[in-house]
C-alpha positions in Angstrom: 0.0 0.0 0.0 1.3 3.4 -1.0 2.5 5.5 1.9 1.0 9.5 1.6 3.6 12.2 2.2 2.7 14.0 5.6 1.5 17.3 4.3 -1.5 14.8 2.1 -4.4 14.6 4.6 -6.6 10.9 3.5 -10.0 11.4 2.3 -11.4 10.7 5.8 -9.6 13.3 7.4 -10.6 15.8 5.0 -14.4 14.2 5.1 -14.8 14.4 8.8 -12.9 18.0 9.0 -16.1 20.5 9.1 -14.2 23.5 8.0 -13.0 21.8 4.6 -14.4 22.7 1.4 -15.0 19.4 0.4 -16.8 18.2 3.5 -18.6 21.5 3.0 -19.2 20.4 -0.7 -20.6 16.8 0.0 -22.3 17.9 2.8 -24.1 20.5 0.1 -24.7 17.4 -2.4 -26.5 15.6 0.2 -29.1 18.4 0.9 -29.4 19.1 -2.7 -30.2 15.5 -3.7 -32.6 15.1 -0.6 -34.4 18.3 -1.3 -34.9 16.9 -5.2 -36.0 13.7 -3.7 -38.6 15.4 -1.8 -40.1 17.6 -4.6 -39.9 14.7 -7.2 -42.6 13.0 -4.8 -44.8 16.0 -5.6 -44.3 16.9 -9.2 -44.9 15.0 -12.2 -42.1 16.2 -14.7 -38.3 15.9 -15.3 -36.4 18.5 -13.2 -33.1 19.6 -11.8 -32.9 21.6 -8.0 -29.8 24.7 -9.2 -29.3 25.9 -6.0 -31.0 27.0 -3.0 -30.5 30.5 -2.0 -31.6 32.6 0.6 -34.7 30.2 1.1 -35.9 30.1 -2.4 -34.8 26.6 -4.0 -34.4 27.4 -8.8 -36.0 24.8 -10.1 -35.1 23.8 -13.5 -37.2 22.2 -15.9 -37.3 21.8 -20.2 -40.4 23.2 -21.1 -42.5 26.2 -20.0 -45.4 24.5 -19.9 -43.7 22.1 -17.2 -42.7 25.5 -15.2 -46.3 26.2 -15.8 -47.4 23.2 -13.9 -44.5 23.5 -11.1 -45.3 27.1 -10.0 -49.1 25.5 -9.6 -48.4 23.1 -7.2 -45.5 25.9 -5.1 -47.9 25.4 -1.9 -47.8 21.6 -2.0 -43.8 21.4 -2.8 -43.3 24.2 0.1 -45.6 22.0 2.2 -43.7 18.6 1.1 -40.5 20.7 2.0 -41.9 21.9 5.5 -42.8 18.7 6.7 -39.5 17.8 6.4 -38.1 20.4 8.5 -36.5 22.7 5.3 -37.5 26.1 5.6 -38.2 26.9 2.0 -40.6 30.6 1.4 -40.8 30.2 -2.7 -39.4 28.5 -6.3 -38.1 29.8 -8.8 -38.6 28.4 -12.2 -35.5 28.2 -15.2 -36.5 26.6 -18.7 -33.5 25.0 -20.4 -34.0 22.8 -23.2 -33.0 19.6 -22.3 -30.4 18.1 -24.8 -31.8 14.8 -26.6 -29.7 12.0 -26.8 -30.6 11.6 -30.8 -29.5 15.1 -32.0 -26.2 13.9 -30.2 -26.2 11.2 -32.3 -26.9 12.9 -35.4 -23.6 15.3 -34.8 -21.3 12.4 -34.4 -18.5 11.7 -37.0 -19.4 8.8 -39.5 -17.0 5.6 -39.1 -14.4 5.3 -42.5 -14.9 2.0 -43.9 -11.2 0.4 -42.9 -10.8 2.1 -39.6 -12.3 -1.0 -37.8 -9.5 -3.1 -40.1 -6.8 -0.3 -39.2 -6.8 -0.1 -35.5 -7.1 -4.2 -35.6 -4.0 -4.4 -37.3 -2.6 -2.2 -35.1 -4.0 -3.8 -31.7 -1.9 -7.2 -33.6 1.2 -4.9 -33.6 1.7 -3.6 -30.5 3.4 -5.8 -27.8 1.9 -4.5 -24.6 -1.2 -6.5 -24.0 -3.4 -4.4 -22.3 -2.9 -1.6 -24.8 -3.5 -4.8 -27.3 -6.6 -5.7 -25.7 -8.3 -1.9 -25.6 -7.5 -1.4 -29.1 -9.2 -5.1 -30.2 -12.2 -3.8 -28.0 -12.3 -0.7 -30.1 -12.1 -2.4 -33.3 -15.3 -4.3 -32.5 -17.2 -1.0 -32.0 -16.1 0.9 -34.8 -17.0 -2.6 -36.5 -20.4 -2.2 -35.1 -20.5 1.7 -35.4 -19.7 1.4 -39.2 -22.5 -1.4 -39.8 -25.3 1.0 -37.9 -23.9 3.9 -40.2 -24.3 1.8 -43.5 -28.2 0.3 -42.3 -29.0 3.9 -41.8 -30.4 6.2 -44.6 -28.5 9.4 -45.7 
């Protein structure tokens, strides 16, 4: 086991330390993630919790019509919130367009037909195994990449 140098604290000493930044951090994280927990139980749409300031949690959502619907039920998510002991007085909505995972898809570089052969031969060249092995691996999914690319229509 590796030894730290003296002036490295571990990640327990830095977790349990309650003036560190990161202790302050992932103490942060774990409010933030209970606090969406909590509203998720009372809305019905996809949602992120930005940041709770000064007792007013930004709530973002993907569509206004979503926001629409959130800022409705504000009494029953400040009510969810209080019953929970977090002191919460309003919400305040963000619309951000939620990226879809098909328009990423669409941006993405097509495959050359002999790059699959090209990094195989190259995986066969190369004498360090593991390096060997990732570059076989690859080979296989720009194999598979290049045969979804040619199904597809232009």
């Amino acid at each position: 086991m590796l030894k730290l140098p003296g002036q490295v604290k571990s990640i327990n000493t830095i977790l349990r330390d309650d003036n560190h930044i990161l202790h302050l951090l992932v103490t942060q994280s774990q409010e933030l993630k209970s606090v969406q927990q909590i509203v998720a139980s009372t809305i019905p749409v996809e949602f992120a919790i930005c940041s709770i300031k000064g007792g007013i949690i930004s709530i973002m959502v993907s569509k206004a019509t979503e926001a629409t619907s959130v800022m409705y039920r504000e009494e029953e998510i400040l009510s969810a919130l209080s019953d929970e002991g977090i002191v919460v007085t309003g919400l305040k909505m963000k619309v951000r367009p939620l990226k879809s995972k098909t328009s990423l898809e669409t941006n993405r570089n097509k495959v050359s037909e002999n790059a699959s052969e090209t990094v195989a031969m190259q995986a066969i060249e190369i004498e360090d195994s593991a390096i060997s092995g990732a570059l076989s691996r690859l080979s296989e999914t720009l194999k598979k990449q290049r045969q979804k690319d040619s199904a597809k229509p232009s």
